[in-house]
C-alpha positions in Angstrom: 0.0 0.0 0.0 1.6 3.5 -1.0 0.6 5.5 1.8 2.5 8.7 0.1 0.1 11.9 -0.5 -0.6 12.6 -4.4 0.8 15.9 -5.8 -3.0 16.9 -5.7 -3.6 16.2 -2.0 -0.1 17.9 -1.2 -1.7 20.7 -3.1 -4.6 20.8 -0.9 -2.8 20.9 2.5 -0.5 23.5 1.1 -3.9 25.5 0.6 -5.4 25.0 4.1 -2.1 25.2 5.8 -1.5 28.9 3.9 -5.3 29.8 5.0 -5.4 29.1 8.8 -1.8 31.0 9.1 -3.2 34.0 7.2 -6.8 34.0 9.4 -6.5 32.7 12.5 -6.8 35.4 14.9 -3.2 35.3 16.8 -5.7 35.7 20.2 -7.7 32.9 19.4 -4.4 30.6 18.7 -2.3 31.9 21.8 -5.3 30.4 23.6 -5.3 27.1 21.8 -1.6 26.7 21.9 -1.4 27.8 25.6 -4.3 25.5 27.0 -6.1 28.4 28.4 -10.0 28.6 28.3 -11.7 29.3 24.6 -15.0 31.3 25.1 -17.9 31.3 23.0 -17.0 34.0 20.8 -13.8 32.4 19.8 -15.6 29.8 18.6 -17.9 31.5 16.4 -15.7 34.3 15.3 -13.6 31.0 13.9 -16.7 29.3 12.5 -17.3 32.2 10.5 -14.1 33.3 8.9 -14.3 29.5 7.5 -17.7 30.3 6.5 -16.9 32.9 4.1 -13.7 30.4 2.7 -16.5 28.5 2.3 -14.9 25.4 4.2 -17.9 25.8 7.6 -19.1 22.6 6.9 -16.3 20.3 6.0 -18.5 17.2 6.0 -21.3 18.5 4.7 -22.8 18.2 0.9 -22.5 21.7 -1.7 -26.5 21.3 -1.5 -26.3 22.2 1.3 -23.7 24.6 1.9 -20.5 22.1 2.5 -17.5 21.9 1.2 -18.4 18.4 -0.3 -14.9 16.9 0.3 -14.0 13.3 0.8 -12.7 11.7 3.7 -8.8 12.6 2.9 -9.7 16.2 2.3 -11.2 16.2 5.6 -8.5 14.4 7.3 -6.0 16.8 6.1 -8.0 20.2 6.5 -8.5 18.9 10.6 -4.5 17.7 10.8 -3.9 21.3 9.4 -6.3 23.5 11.7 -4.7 21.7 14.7 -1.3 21.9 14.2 -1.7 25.6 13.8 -3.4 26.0 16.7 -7.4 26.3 15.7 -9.8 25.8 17.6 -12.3 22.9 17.0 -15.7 23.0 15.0 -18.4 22.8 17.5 -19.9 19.2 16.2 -23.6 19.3 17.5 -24.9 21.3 14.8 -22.4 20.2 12.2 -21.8 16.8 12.7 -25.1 15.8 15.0 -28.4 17.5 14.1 -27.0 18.7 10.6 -26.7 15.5 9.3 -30.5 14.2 10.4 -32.3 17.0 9.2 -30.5 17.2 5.3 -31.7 13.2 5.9 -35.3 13.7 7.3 -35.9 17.6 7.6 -38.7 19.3 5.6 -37.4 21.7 2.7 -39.0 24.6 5.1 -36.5 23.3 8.2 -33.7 22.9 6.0 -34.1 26.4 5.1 -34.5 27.6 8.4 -31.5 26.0 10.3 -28.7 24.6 8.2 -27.2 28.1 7.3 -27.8 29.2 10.6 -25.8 26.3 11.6 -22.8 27.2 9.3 -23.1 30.6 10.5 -23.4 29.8 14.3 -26.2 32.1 14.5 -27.8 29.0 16.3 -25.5 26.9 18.7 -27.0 23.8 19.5 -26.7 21.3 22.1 -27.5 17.8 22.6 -30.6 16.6 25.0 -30.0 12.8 25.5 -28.5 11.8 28.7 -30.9 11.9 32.0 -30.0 11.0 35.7 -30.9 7.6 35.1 -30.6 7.4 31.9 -27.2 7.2 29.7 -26.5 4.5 26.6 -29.3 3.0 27.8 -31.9 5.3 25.9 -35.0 2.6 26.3 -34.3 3.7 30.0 -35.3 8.0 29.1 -38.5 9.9 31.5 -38.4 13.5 29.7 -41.9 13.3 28.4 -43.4 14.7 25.7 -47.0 14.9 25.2 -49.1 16.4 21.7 -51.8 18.4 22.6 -53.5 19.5 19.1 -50.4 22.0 17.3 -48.3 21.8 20.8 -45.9 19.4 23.2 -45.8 19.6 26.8 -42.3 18.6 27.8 -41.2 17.8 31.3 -38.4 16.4 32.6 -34.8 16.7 33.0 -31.5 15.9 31.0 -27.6 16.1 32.5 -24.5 16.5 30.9 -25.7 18.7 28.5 -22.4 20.5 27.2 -22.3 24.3 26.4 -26.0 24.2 26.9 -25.7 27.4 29.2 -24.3 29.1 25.7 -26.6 27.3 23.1 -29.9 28.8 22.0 -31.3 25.5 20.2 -31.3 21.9 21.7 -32.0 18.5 20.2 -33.5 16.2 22.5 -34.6 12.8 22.7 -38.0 12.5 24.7 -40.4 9.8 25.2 -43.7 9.8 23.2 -45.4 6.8 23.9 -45.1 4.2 26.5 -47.1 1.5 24.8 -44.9 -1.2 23.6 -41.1 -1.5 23.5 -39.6 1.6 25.4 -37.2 1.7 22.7 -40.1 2.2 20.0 -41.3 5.2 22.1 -39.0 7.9 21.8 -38.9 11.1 19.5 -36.6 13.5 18.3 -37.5 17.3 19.0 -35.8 20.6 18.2 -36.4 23.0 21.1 -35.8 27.0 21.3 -33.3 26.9 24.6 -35.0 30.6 25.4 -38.5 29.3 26.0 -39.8 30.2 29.3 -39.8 27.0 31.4 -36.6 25.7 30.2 -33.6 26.6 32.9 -30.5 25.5 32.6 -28.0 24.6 35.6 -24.7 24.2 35.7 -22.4 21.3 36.7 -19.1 22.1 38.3 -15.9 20.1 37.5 -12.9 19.7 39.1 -11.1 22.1 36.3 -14.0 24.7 37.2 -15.2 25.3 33.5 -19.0 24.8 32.9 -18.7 23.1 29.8 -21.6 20.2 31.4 -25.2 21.5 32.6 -28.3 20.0 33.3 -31.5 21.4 32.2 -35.3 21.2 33.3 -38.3 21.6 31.4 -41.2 22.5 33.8 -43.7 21.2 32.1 -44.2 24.4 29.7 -46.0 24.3 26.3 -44.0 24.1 23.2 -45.7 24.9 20.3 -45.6 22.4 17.1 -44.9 23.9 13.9 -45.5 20.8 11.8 -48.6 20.5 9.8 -49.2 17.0 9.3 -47.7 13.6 8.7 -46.7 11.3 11.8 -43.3 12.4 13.1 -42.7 10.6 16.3 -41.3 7.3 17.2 -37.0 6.6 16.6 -36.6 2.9 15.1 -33.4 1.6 13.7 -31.5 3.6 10.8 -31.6 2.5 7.0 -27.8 1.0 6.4 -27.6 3.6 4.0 -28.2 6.4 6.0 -26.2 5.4 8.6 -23.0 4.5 6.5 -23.4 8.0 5.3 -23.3 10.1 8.5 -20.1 7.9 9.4 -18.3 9.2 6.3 -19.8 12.9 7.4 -18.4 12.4 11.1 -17.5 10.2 13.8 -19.7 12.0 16.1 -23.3 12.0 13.9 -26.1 12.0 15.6 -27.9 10.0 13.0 -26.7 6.8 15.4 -29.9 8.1 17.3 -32.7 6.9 14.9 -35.2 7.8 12.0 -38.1 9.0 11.8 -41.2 6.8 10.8 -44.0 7.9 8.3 -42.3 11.6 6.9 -39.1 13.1 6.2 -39.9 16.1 8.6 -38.1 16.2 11.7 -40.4 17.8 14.6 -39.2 21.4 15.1 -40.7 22.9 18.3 -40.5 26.8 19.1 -41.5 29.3 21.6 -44.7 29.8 22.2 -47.4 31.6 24.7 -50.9 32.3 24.6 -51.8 34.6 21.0 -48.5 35.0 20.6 -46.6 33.8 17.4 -43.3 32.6 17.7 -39.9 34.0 17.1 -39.5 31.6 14.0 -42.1 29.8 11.9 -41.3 26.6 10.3 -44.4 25.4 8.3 
């Protein structure tokens, strides 16, 4: 096997290696290189300069805003921003709920969050873990129950990282308790800045609150979804899932699919007459 790099992929890292040393804010780098704490606005600031290169989503498709490269391209494009002292993409809405909703999202929710992802106008997090309730996601409580155009969610997830800075949160809940517990859980996309949702942090022994755990106190959410059955996570379709591996290591499209439609359920903040902030038909 000739492990040696072709002219073209030498090419390629030249490129990338050129880029980060040209835009990589020096402050953001000292930070890196000197293991001190990376705030949120490193992150993004970072997120968008490769936004404009048009590298935000390495993984992703050109449909839909990605770079569309293969898996050396990749490899060589993260060995690059790391030895030069970058810091890393933030992989829940790249690599996690990115992935699941150019698989499952309506044209509308594509629309509305996947250049908001590239852009980091949204940061997301990931709702899965629960105090009893790790790998073992047959074991989850957080309810959610449809009332008409609306879920009332209640419950609890932990170890929620960067939730206290993320606007956006896709969580796991259960649905149904008919049946196998593993056949009743859904995948909902909740606005972090509904009232009802609070957000606590948990301190580690390095004193950064990276980990959280938030409530949801049994608030309303409304349901932007018109029709079609969206609820209920069964196994993935081999080809779905050997695709999010290629995109990244860290997809969230391990969690499930989504039985009946393509639409993923998007909730949003809601109160009494009151329309919410974003409207996903």
């Amino acid at each position: 096997m000739d492990l040696r790099e072709s002219p073209e992929t030498q090419a390629f890292r030249a490129e990338v290696a050129e880029f980060v040393a040209a835009r990589l804010p020096p402050d953001i780098r000292a930070k890196v290189l000197g293991f001190l704490r990376i705030e949120r606005d490193d992150y993004v600031r970072w997120q968008r300069i490769l936004n404009e290169r048009g590298w935000g989503a390495p993984g992703w498709p050109r449909e839909h805003g990605g770079t569309g490269w293969d898996a050396r391209q990749r490899t060589v494009f993260e060995e690059e921003c790391f030895l030069a002292g970058a810091p890393r993409q933030m992989p829940f809405g790249l690599s996690m709920v990115g992935p699941v909703l150019q698989a499952f999202g309506s044209p509308q929710q594509q629309k509305r969050f996947l250049p908001r992802i590239l852009t980091m106008e949204d940061w997301w997090c990931q709702g899965y873990s629960e105090p009893g309730a790790g790998s073992d996601l047959a074991s989850l409580t957080t309810r959610a129950e449809r009332r008409d155009d609306i879920y009332i969610v209640s419950g609890q997830k932990t170890w929620t990282s960067f939730a206290h800075w993320a606007n956006w949160i896709f969580c796991l809940v259960r649905t149904r308790t008919a049946g196998k517990p593993q056949e009743g859980i859904s995948f909902l996309l909740i606005d972090m800045t509904t009232p009802g949702v609070r957000v606590k942090p948990i301190r580690t022994l390095d004193e950064v609150r990276t980990s959280t755990r938030c409530f949801w106190m049994t608030w309303p959410f409304r349901w932007p979804i018109s029709s079609g059955k969206r609820t209920g996570v069964g196994p993935l379709p081999s080809s779905c899932s050997a695709t999010s591996e290629r995109r990244s290591q860290e997809s969230a499209c391990a969690s499930g699919s989504w039985h009946g439609s393509k639409d993923v359920a998007g909730v949003s903040r809601s109160a009494a007459g009151r329309s919410s902030r974003i409207q996903v038909p």
